[in-house]
N, C-alpha and C positions, 0 to 999 in steps of 0.2 A: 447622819452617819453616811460617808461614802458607800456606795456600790463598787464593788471589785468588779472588773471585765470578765469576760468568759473566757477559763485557759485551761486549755487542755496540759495536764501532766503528761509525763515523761511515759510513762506505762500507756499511756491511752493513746500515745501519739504511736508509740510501739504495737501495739495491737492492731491499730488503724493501718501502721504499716504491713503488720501478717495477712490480714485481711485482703488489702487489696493485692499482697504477692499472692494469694491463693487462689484469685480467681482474674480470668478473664473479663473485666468490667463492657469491655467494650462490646464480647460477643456475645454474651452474655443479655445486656439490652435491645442488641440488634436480635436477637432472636424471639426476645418478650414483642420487641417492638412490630413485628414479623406477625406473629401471632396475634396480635391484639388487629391490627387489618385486617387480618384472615377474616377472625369473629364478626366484625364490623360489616366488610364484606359481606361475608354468607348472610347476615342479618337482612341487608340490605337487598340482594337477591332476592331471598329466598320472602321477603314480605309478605305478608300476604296469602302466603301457600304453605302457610304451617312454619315461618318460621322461626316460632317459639323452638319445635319441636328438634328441627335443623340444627339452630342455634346450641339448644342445650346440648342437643348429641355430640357436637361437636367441642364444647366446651366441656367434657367430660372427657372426649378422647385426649384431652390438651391437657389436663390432668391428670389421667395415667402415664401419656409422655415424658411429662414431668417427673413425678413421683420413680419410672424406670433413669429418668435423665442423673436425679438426686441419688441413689442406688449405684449407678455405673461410676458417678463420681468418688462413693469413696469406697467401689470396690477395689484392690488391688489388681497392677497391673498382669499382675503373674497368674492369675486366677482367669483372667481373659483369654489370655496367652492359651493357659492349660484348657479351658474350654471351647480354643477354636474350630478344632476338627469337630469335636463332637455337636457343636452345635450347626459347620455346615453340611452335613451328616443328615442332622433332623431336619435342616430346610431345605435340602434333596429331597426327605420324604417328604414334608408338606407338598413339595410343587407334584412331587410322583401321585401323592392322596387329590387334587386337584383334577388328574384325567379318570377317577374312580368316581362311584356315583355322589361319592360326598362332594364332588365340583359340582359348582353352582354356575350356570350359563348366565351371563347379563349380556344383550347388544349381540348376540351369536358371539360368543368368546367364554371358554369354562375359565375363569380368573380365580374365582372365590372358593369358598370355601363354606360353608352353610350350615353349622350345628344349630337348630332351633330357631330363634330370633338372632342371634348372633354370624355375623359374616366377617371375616378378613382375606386380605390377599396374602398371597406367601410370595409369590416375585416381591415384594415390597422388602421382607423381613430377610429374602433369598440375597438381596442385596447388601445388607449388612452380614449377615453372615459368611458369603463368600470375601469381602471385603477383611474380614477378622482370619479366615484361614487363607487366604494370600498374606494378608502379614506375616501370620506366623510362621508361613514356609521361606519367606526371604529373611528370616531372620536365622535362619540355619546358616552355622559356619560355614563360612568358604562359598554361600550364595553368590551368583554374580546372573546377570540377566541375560547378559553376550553365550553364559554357556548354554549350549544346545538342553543340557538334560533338564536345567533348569527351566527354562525357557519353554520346554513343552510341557511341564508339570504346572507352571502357571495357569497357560496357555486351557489346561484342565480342566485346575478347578475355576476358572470362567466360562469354558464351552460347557459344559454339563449342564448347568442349570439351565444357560441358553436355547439347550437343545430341548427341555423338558418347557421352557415358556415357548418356545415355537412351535410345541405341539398344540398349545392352547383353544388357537395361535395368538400371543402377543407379542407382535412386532413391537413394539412402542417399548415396552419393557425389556423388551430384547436388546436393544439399541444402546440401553442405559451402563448395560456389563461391560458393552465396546467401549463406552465414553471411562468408563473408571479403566478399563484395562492400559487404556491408551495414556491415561495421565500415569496409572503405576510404572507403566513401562519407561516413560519418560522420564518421572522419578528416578529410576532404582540404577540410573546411567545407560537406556538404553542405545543402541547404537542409533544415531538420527537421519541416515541415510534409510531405515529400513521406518522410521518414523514419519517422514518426508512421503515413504511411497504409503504408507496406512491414511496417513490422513489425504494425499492425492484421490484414494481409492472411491469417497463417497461425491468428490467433484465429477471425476470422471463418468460414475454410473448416473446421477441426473442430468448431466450435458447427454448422456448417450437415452436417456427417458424420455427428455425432451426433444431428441431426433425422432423416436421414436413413436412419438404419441403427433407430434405435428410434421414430419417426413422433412424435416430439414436438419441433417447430419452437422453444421457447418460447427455448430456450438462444441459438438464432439471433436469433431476433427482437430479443432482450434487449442481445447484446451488438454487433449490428448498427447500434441505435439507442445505444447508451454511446461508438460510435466516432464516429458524425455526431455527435453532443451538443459530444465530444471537439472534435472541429475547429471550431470556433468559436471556443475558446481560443487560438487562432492568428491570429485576425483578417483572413481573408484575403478576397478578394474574392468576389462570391456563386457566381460563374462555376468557380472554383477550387474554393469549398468544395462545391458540388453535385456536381462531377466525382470528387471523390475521393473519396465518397461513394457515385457509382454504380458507379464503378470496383469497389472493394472491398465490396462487397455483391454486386452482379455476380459475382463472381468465387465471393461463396457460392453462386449460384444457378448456379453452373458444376460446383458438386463432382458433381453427381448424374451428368451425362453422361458425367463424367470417369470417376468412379468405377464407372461401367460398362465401361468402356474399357479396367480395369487386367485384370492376368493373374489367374489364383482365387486366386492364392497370394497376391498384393497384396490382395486386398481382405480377404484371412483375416487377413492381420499386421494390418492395420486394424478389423479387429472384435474381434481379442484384447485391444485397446489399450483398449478400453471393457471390454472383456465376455471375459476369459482364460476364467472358467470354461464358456462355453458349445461348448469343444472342448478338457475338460483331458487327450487323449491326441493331439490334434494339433498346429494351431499355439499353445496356449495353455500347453501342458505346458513350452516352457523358461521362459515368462514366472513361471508357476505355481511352481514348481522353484526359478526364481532367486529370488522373493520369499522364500520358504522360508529359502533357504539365508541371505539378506541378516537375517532377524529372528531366526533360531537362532543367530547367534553372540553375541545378548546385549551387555554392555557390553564384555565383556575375554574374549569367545571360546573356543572350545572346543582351541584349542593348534595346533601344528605339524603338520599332515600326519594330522590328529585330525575334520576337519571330516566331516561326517557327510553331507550331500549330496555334497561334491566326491568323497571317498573312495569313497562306493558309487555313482559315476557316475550320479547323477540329472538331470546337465546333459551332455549329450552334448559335447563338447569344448569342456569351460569354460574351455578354456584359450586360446581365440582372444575372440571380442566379451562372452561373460559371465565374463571373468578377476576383474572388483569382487566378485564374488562368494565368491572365494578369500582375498581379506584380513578381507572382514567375517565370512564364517563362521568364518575360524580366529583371528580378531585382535578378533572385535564392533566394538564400535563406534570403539573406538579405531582400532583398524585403519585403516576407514573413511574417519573422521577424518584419518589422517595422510594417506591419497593423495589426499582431495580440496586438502587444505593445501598438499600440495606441486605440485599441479598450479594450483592457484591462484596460489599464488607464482611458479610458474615464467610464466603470462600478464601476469600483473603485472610483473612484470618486463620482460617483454617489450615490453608498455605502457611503460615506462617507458626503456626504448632507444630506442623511437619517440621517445619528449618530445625525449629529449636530443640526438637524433640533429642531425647538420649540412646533411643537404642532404633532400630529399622520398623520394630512391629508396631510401633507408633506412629512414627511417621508415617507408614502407610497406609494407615488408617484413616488420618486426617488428612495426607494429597488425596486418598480414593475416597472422600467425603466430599473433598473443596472440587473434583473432577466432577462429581454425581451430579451436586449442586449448580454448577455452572451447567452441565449439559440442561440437567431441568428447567434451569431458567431460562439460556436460551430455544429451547424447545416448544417450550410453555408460550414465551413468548411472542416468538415466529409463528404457532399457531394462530395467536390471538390478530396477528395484523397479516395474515397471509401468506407468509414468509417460509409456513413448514407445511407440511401435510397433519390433518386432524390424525397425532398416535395416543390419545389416550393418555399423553404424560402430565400431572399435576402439577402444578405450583407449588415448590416447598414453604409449606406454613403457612400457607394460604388455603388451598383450596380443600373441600370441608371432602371428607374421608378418612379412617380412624389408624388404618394400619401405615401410609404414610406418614400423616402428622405423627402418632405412638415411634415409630420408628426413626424420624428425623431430630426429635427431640430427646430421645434419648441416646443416639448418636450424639449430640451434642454437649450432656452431660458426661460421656468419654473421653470426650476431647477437651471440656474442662479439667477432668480428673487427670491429661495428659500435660496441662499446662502447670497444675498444681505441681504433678512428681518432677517436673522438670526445675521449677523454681528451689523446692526442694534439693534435691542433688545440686543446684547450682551454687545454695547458700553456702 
């Protein structure tokens, strides 16, 4: 008797198609695939020094991630909407309960948060939340970003929280509100001449750090005069173009007092950024360390749980913000390679649920994800090969810590749920 082939009917081809309009397949895996390095990763790090214990904690935070990610997805959009204020509300109060005796100090910095055995960060969670009521305030009629009123209501609810993490002080997390404000802004139509002098603003203050730490202005002068040059290109009126000009120059001539101002340990992370070797047993030694370890694994790495800095702990718990250092020494360059890829694709993506998205509150949700995302990684990564000053910022999905990864992945399962209602309306 013949054997009939294997053929799918007419229903099951139909199903298979619901299925895959429902979900994002691609970001979806890049995210699983994200996570499964992390685990790998921290494993590998942490060898040896308890990382059963690592491991498991962390593969448990990767499951409540999930489990809030699974949740977000089929809550309705409206119900988000309706709980934006009030939940950045409650994540004003957490970072406010953080400078009370329930902040918990780690590294001289009150970050946490300490009931019992249990700790989180609230900048972490401050960031989705602010992120959820900015959507919903530009999704109010007749919103436009050029108008002033608007414009300083944003402007709000991102300085508030900021001004409660600088009390901490976490600069590092501080930084991260600027990187989403600046992608929403750009989003929402903002004007680009006034985009042009924001993102000038962080060139200019380390050309004028670097005058000032090694007495040679030249780098200031140079790239101070390449931004006014710059605005011209714009054509804007003289009144405009001189102001933003003095502004952002101004603001070089501001790093000095500033820079007086910070804690010793701030201005150490900021001199290793130029100059690692001039303290390679203090703050220079993880910068030192991690380069090491990023250019020893070659093209295709030294193996499994083989790497040679991570294994004889030359990086003090590489298994939290210098985790990039665990794929490229044991993986080289490929390694590397693959987590930047997949972190890229997963912003992109994200970008690209913004595009499709149906109404504004979504879409901003998913530009100031794919904004966060990108700054994190290049921050992360810039740490890792010398590129940035050591601020304390994670690895998304990677590096082991509970209220990030809880928070990243379930952002994620939002942004599925926003690709879903968009396929929907579109059928």
């Amino acid at each position: 008797m013949a054997i009939r082939p294997f053929q799918l009917d007419e229903d099951d081809v139909a199903m298979q198609r619901r299925i895959n309009d429902m979900l994002d397949w691609g970001l979806l895996l890049a995210v699983i695939g994200l996570i499964g390095i992390g685990l790998t990763s921290i494993y590998s790090a942490a060898y040896g020094l308890g990382s059963d214990a690592i491991f498991r904690r962390q593969i448990m935070y990767a499951i409540v991630g999930i489990a809030g990610g699974v949740g977000l997805f089929f809550l309705p959009e409206r119900w988000i909407h309706d709980l934006a204020y009030p939940l950045y509300f409650f994540g004003i109060l957490l970072l406010a309960a953080v400078l009370t005796p329930l902040g918990h100090v780690v590294n001289g910095q009150r970050c946490w948060i300490q009931i019992g055995s249990f700790s989180f960060q609230p900048s972490e969670l401050a960031k989705i939340t602010t992120l959820i009521a900015v959507a919903r305030y530009t999704n109010r009629k007749g919103f436009s970003i050029r108008a002033i009123r608007d414009l300083l209501w944003v402007a709000v609810l991102f300085l508030l929280p900021v001004g409660l993490i600088m009390m901490q002080p976490d600069t590092g997390s501080a930084t991260v509100f600027f990187a989403m404000a600046l992608g929403v802004f750009l989003w929402s139509g903002g004007d680009l001449f006034v985009i042009y002098s924001l993102v000038a603003i962080p060139f200019v203050a380390i050309a004028s750090l670097y005058g000032l730490l090694f007495d040679n202005l030249l780098w200031f002068a140079a790239i101070s005069a390449l931004f006014c040059l710059g605005t011209y290109l714009f054509r804007r009126s003289l009144t405009a173009t001189v102001l933003a000009c003095l502004v952002v120059v101004g603001i070089g001539f501001a790093v000095q007092p500033a820079f007086n101002k910070l804690e010793t340990y701030q201005k150490k992370r900021l001199i290793t950024l130029f100059e690692p070797e001039r303290n390679p047993r203090g703050e220079g030694y993880h910068v030192i360390q991690s380069i090491l370890a990023v250019g020893s694994g070659g093209v295709t790495g030294k193996g499994f749980l083989k790497g040679t800095q991570t294994q004889l702990r030359y990086i003090p718990e590489q298994w939290t913000d210098f985790i990039f250092c665990v794929p490229t020494e044991e993986f080289g360059f490929f390694g590397g390679l693959v987590v930047i890829t997949l972190l890229g694709f997963v912003a992109v993506r994200s970008a690209g649920i913004a595009a499709s998205a149906k109404s504004s509150f979504s879409s901003i949700i998913a530009i100031g994800f794919a904004s966060l995302l990108l700054f994190h990684t290049m921050v992360n990564i810039g740490m890792a090969v010398g590129l940035f000053p050591v601020m304390g910022i994670p690895l998304p999905f990677l590096s082991a810590g509970g209220t990030a990864l809880i928070a990243n992945v379930a952002l994620v399962g939002l942004l599925l749920n926003f690709y879903r209602q968009r396929r929907r309306r579109a059928a």
